[in-house]
DRENTIVO-666359 format. One record per residue (C-alpha): residue in one letter; x, y, z. Coordinates in pm, 1 decimal, decimal comma. Each point is the difference from the previous one (the first is absolute). Layout:
PT   type          u          v          w
PT      A          X          Y          Z
...
END
This chain:
PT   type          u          v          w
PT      X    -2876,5     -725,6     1585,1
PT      X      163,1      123,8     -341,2
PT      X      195,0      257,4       34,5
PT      X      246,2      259,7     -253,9
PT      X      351,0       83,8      190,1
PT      X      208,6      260,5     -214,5
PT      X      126,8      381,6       13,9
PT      X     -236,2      249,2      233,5
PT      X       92,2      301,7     -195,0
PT      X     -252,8       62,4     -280,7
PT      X      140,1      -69,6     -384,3
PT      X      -78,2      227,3     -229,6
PT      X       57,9     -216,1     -372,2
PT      X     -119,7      349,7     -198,5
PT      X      175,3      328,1      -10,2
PT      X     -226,3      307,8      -73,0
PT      X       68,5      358,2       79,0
PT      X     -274,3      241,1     -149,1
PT      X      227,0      352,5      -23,0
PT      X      -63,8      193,6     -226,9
PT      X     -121,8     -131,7     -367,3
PT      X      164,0     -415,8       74,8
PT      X     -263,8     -178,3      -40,4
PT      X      199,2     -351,3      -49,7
PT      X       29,3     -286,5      254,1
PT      X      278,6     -259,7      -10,2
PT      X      -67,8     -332,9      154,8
PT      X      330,9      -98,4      125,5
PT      X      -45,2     -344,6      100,9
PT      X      -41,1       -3,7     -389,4
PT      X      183,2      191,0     -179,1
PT      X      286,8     -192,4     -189,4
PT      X      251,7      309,6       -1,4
PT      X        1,1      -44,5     -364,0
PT      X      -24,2      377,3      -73,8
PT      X     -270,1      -36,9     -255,2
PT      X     -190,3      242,8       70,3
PT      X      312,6      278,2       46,2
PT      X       50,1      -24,5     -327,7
PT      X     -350,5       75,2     -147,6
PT      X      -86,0      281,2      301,6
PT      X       11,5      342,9     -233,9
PT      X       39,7      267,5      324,2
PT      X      269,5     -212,2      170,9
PT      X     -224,4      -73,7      243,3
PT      X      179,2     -363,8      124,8
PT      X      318,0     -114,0      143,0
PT      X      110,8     -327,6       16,0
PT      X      244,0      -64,2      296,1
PT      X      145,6     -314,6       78,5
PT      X     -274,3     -135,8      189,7
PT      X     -241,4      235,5       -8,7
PT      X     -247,7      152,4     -289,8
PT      X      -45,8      406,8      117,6
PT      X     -247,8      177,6     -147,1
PT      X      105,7      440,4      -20,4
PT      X     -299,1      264,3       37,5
PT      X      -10,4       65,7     -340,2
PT      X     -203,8     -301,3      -81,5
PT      X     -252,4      120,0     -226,0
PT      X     -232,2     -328,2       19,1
PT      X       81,7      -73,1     -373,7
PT      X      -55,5     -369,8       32,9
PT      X      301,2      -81,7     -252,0
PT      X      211,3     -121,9      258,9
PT      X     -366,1     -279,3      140,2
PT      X        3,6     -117,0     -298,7
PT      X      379,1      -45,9      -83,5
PT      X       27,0     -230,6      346,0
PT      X       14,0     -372,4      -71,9
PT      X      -82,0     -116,2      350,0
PT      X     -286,4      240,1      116,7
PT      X      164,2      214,7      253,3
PT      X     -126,9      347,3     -116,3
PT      X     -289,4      132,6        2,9
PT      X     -191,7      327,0        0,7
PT      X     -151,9      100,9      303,1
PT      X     -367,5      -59,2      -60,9
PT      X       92,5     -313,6     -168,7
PT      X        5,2     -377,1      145,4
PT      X      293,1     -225,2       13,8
PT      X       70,7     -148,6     -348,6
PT      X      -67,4     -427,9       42,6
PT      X      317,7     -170,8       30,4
PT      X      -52,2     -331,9     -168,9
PT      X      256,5     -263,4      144,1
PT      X      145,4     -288,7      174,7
PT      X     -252,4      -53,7      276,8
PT      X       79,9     -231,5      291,4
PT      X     -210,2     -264,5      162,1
PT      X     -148,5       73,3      307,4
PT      X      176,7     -260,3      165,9
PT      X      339,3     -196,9      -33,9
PT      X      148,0     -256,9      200,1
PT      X      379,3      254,7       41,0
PT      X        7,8      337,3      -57,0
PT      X      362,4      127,5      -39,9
PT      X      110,2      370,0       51,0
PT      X      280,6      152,5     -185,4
PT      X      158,6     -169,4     -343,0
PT      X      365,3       44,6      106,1
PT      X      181,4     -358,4       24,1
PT      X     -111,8     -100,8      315,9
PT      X     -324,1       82,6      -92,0
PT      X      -28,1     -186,5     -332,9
PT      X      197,1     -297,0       86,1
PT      X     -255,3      -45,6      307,4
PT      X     -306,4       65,8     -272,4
PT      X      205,0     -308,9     -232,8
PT      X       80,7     -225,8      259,8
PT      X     -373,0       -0,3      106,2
PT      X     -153,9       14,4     -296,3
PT      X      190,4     -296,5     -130,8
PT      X     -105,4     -208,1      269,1
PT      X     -356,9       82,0     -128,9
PT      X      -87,4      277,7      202,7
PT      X     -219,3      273,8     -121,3
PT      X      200,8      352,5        4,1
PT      X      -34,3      358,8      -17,8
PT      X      355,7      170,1       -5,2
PT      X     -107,5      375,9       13,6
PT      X      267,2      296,0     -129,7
PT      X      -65,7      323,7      110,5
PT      X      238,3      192,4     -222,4
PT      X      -69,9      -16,1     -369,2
PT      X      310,5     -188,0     -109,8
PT      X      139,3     -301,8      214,6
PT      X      316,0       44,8      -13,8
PT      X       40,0      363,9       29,9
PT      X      103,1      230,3      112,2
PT      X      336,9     -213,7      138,5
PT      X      101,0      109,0      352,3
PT      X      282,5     -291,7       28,4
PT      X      347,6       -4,1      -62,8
PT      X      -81,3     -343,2     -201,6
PT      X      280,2     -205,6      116,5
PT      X      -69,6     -381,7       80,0
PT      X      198,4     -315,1       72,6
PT      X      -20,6     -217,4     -343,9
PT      X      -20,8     -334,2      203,6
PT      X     -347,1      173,4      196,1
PT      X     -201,8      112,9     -265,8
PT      X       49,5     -300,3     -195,7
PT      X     -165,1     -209,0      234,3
PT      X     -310,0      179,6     -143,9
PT      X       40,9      122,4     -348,0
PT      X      227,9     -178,2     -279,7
PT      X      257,5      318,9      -77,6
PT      X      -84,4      227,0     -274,3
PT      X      189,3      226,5     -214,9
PT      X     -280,9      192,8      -34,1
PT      X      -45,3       86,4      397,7
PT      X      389,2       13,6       91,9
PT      X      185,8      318,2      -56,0
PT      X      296,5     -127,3       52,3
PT      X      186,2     -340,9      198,0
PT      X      275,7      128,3      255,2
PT      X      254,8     -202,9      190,9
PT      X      229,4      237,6      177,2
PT      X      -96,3      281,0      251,8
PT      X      254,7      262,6      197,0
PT      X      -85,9      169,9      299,4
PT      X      180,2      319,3       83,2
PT      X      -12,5      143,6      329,9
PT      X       83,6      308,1      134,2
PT      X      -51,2      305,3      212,8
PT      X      -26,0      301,6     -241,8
PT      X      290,2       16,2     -196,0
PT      X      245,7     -229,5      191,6
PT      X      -62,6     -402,8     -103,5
PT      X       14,3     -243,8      308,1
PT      X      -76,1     -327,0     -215,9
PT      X      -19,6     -119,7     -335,6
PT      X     -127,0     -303,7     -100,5
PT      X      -60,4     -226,4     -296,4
PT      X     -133,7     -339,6      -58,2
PT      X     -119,1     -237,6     -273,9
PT      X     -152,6     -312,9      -69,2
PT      X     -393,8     -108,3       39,0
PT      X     -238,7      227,3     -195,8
PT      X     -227,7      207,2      -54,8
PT      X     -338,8      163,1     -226,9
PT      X      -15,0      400,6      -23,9
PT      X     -379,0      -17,2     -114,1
PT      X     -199,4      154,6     -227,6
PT      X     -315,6       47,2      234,3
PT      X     -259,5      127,8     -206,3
PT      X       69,0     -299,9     -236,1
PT      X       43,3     -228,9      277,0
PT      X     -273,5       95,8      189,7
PT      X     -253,1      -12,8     -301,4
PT      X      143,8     -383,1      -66,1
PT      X     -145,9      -74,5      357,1
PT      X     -337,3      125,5      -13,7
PT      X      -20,6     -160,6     -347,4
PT      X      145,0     -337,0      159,0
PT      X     -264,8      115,9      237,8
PT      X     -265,2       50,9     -262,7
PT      X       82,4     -313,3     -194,7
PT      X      -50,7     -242,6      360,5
PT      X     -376,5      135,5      -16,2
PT      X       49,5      279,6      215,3
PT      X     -238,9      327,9     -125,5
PT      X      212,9      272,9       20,3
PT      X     -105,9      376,7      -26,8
PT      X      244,0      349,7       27,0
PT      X     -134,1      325,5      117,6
PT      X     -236,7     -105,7      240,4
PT      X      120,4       88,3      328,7
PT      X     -125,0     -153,4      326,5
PT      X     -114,2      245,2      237,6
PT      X     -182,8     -224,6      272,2
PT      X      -29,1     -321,9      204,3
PT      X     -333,4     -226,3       -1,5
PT      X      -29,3     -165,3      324,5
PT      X     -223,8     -272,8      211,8
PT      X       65,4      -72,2      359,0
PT      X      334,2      117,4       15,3
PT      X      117,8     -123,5     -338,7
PT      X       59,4      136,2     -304,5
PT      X     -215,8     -119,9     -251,3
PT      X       60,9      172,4     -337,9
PT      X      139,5      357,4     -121,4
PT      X     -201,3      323,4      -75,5
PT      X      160,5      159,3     -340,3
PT      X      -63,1      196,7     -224,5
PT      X      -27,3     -154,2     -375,9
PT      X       -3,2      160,4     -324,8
PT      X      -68,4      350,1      156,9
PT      X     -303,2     -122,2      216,3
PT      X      125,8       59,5      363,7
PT      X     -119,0     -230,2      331,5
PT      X      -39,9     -306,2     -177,3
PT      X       -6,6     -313,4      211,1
PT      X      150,2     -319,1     -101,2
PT      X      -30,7     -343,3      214,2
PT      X      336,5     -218,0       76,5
PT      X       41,0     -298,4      232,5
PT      X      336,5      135,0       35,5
PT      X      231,3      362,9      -99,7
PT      X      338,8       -0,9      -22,5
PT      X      150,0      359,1       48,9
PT      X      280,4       67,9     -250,3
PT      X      -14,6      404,0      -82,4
PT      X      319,9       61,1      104,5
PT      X      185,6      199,4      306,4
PT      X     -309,5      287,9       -5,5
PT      X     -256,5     -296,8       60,8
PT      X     -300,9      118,7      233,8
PT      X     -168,3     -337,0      -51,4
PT      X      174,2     -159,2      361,3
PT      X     -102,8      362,8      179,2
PT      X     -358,6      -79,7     -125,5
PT      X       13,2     -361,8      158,8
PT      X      119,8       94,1      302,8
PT      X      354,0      -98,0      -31,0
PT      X      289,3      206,2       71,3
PT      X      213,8      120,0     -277,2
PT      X      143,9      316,9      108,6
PT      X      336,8       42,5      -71,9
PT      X      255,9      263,9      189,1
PT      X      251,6      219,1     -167,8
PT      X      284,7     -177,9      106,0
PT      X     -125,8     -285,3     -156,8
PT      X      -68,3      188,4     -322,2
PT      X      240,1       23,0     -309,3
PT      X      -62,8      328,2     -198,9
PT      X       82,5      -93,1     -338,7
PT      X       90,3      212,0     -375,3
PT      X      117,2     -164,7     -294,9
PT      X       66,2      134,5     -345,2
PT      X       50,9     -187,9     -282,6
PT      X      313,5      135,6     -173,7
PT      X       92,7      -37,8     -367,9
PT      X      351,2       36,8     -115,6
PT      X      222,4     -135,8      228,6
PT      X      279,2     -189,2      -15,7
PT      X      -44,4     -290,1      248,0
PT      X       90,0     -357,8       19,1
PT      X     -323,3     -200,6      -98,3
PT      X       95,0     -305,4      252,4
PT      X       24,0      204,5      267,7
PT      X     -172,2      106,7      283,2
PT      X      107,1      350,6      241,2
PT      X      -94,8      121,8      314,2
PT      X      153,4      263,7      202,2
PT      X      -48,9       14,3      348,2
PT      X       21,3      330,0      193,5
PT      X     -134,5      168,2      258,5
PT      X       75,6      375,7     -146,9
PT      X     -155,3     -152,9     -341,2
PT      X     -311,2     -190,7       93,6
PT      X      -69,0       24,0      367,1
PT      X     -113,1     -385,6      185,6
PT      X       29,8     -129,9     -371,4
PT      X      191,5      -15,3     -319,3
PT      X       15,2       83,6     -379,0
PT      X       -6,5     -213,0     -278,2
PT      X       88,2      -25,3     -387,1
PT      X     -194,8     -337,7     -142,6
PT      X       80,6      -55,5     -377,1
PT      X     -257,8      -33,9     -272,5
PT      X      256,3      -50,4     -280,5
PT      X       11,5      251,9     -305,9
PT      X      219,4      259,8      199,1
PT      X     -322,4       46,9      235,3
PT      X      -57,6      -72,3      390,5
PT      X     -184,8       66,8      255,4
PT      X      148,8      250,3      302,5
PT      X     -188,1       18,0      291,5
PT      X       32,8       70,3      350,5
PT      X     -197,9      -89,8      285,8
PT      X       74,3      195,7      341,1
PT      X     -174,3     -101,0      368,4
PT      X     -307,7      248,0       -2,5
PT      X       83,4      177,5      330,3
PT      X      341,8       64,5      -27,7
PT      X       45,5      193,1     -370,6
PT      X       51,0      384,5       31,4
PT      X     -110,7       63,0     -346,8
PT      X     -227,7     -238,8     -241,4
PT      X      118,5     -338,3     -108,8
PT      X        8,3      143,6     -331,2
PT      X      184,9      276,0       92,8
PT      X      271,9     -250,1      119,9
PT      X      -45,7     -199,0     -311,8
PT      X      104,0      319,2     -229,2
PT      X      285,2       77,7      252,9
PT      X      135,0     -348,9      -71,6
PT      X      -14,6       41,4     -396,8
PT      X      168,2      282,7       20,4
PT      X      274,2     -157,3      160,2
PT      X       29,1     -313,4     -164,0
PT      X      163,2      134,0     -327,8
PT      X     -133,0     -335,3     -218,0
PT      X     -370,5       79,8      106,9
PT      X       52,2      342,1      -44,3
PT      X       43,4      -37,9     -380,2
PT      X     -346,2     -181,9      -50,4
PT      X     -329,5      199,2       10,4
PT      X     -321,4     -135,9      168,6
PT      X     -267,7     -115,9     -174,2
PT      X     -211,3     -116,2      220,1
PT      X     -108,6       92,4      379,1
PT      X     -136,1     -207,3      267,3
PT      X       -0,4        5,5      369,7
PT      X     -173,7     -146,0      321,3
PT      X       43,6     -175,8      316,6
PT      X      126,2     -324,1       73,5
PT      X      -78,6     -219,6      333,3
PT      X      281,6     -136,0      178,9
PT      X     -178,2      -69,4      331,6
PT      X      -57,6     -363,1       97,8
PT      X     -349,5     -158,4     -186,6
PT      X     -280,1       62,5      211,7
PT      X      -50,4     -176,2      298,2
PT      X     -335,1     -130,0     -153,0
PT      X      -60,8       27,2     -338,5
PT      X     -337,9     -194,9      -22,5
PT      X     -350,9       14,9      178,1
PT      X     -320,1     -196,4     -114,7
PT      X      -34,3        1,6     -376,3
PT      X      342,9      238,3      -61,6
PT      X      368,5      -81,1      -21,8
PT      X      232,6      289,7     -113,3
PT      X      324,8      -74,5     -181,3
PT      X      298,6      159,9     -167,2
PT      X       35,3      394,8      113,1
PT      X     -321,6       29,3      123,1
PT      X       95,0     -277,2      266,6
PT      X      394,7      136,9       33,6
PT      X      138,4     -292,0     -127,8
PT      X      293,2      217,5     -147,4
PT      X      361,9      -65,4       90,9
PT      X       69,0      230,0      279,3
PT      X      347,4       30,9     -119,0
PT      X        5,8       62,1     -366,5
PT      X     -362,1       82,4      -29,9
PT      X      -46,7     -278,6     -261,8
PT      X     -376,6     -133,7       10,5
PT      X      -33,6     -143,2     -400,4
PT      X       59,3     -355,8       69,3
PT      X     -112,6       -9,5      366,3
PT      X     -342,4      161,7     -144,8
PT      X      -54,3     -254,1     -211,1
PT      X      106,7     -305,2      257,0
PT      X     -236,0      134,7      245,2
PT      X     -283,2       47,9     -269,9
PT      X       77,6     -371,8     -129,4
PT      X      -79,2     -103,9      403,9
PT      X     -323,5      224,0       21,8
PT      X     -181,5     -144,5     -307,2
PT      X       90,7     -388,9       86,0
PT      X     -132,3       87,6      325,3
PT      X     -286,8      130,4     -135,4
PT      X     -117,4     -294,7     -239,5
PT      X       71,9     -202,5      345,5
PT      X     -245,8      190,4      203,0
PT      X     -250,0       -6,9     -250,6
PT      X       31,6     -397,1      -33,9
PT      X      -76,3      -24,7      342,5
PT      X     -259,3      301,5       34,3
PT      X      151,5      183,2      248,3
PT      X      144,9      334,5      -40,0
PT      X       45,2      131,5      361,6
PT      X      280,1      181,4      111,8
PT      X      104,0     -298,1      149,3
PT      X       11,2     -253,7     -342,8
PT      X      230,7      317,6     -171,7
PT      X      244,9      -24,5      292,4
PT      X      165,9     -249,3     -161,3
PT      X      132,9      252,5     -263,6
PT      X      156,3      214,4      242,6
PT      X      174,9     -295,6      114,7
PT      X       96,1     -130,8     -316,1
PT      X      165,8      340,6      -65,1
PT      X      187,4       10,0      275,4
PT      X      156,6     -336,4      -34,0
PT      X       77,3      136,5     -388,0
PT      X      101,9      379,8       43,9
PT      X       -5,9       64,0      374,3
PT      X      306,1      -94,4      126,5
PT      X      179,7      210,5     -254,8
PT      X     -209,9      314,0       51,5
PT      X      100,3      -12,0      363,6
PT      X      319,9      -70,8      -27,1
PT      X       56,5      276,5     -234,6
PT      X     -224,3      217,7      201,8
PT      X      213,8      -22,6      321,3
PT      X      296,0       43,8     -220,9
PT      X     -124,8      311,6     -140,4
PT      X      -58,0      141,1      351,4
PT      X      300,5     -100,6      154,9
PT      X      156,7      194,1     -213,9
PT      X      -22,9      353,4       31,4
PT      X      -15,2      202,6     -296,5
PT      X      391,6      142,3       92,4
PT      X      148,8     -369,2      -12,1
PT      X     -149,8      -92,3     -293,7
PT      X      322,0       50,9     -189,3
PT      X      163,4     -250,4      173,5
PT      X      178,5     -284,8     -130,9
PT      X     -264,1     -237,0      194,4
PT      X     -320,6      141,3      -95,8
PT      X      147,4       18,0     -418,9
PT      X       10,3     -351,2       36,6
PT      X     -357,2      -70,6      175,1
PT      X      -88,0      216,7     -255,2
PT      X      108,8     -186,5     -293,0
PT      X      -98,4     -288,9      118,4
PT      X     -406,5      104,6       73,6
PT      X       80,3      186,0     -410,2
PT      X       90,8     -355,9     -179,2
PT      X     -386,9      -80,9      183,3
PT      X      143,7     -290,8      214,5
END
């Protein structure tokens, strides 16, 4: 019997409060941000937040700001939704892949180049943005997939320093070179995927979040989305793989268990500063517990006197917000302290071990969505994209033999744990056998450096 898994609260895609004269809906699950319509409203009747299109009660039902709208997200209130003519999908596809971040888009290439038919669905309108990643890889990894490119590296570092201390008073210093590194440009690099993606075969579609599971006897069976601003549509797959990142609901849906405790939760904020005067090679991180409590702080290079500073702090243990640390350690690092932010992100970061099972019949989950980030560092770039690599060659292999049961897709869980798992544990049980107050030690700076270089 078919059935649709997905969230039990009820979505509401359409925001419309009738006070006073507004008149005006906004279909969000639309709406481009693109501010349009602000510009034509005459009353100043619309604001255009950063993710979110409010319309004031002085809407006088006008219309200008309908008709300025490119992608039919307005519309009076009498009035029917504007038709969106687009990219449909097919109603059925061999994979469907959620979330266009690497691990995502190299498991949509690597299937559809072995002749697969692929949907890799985005649910944000840009792949690639907005970054929440520090962007540092290990040269030697990512060029097992991608032939380097000027135009997706920032900048190429071979020297890191790691500073530890307790407030004020420095226990160890130390600084290393040799081997490599990428500091990415993500939204580049991430586009170059799902275009690598694209190019295989693979049909690939942004702003069409999933919001459901289609199931059949206990396996999944296809994805219920909603495309080009018609919610609860329902698309067929032999097989999903589950990509969308550490906020994924797509293993909850299934069945699987993906919950993940604040101790096992980084709480990260990263600017990107302008204007400093940094070494372009090199890598810094600052460990301390006064500074960024269970984690550490970073400054990753993009070249052209610009970096990203971040810090990432264990979710239960901050007394104030990770940004709120981040600042405090601007402030008293007097070379970041002369730059000025121009950009903002923040988030959370697994660093629990990958889920005990990360597949059932017709799903496998990979990258953050599965934990497969380094417990230590909280690096999950390259590992994303091994494990996504593993998912779609076991995919094309249980379609050859016609069997997608929880039991064929094992075999991917397996095949990541001879690949990542050792490491992840053993930097797991190094991260807990070290309490956050002996993380300055001389021992744990080395561990540390070592799980940094990626080996």
């Amino acid at each position: 019997m078919a059935r649709r898994w997905g969230a039990t609260g009820r979505l509401i895609p359409s925001a419309f409060v009738r006070q006073g004269g507004m008149v005006v809906r906004v279909d969000n699950s639309r709406c481009a941000h693109c501010g349009g319509c602000v510009s034509v409203c005459p009353v100043d009747a619309l604001d255009l937040t950063e993710t979110l299109l409010a319309i004031r009660a002085s809407c006088n039902d006008c219309g200008l700001c309908v008709a300025a709208c490119p992608v039919g997200a307005l519309a009076g209130h009498q009035d029917t939704w504007a038709d969106v003519y687009g990219q449909s999908v097919a109603a059925r596809y061999d994979l469907i892949v959620i979330g266009a971040g690497p691990a995502g888009s190299i498991a949509a290439w690597t299937a559809a180049d072995q002749g697969l038919s692929v949907l890799l669905l985005e649910k944000r309108q840009e792949i690639g943005s907005p970054v929440r990643c520090a962007e540092g890889v290990p040269s030697e990894s990512v060029s097992q997939f991608l032939e380097p490119s000027a135009g997706w590296i920032s900048a190429e570092v071979s020297k890191a320093q790691i500073i530890a201390s307790v407030g004020s008073h420095m226990l160890e210093r130390w600084e290393g070179s040799g081997g490599g590194g990428f500091v990415l440009e993500r939204r580049i690099f991430d586009r170059v995927l799902a275009e690598r993606a694209a190019q295989a075969g693979s049909a690939v579609r942004v702003k069409t979040p999933v919001t459901g599971l289609l199931s059949e006897n206990g396996s999944v069976t296809g994805v219920v989305a909603s495309v080009v601003g018609k919610p609860n549509v329902a698309i067929q797959a032999s097989i999903v793989i589950a990509a969308d990142g550490v906020e994924s609901r797509v293993g909850t849906w299934a069945g699987l268990d993906t919950r993940l405790p604040l101790e096992d939760t980084m709480a990260c904020a990263q600017y990107l500063l302008a204007g400093i005067d940094w070494d372009p090679a090199c890598l810094g991180y600052w460990i301390d517990e006064t500074l960024a409590p269970g984690g550490y702080a970073w400054v990753f290079p993009k070249g052209e006197g610009r970096a990203n500073v971040g810090l990432g702090m264990q979710a239960d243990l901050g007394e104030v917000t990770a940004l709120a640390y981040l600042n405090r350690f601007i402030e008293r690092e007097r070379t970041l302290a002369a730059g000025s932010p121009v950009t903002l992100i923040a988030g959370n970061v697994p660093v629990a071990l990958p889920c005990r099972q990360s597949f059932t019949g017709g799903l496998m989950l990979v990258g953050d969505a599965a934990r497969q980030v380094d417990p230590l560092t909280g690096g999950g770039i390259v590992n994303g994209m091994i494990a996504g690599r593993l998912a779609a060659e076991t995919a094309v292999e249980a379609l050859e033999s016609g069997d997608t049961s929880a039991r064929s897709l094992a075999i991917y869980q397996e095949r990541v744990e001879r690949s990542l798992g050792r490491g992840l544990a053993r930097n797991y049980r190094l991260r807990k056998s070290f309490p956050v107050e002996r993380r300055a030690d001389h021992s744990f700076v080395r561990l540390f450096a070592v799980a940094a270089a990626g080996k």
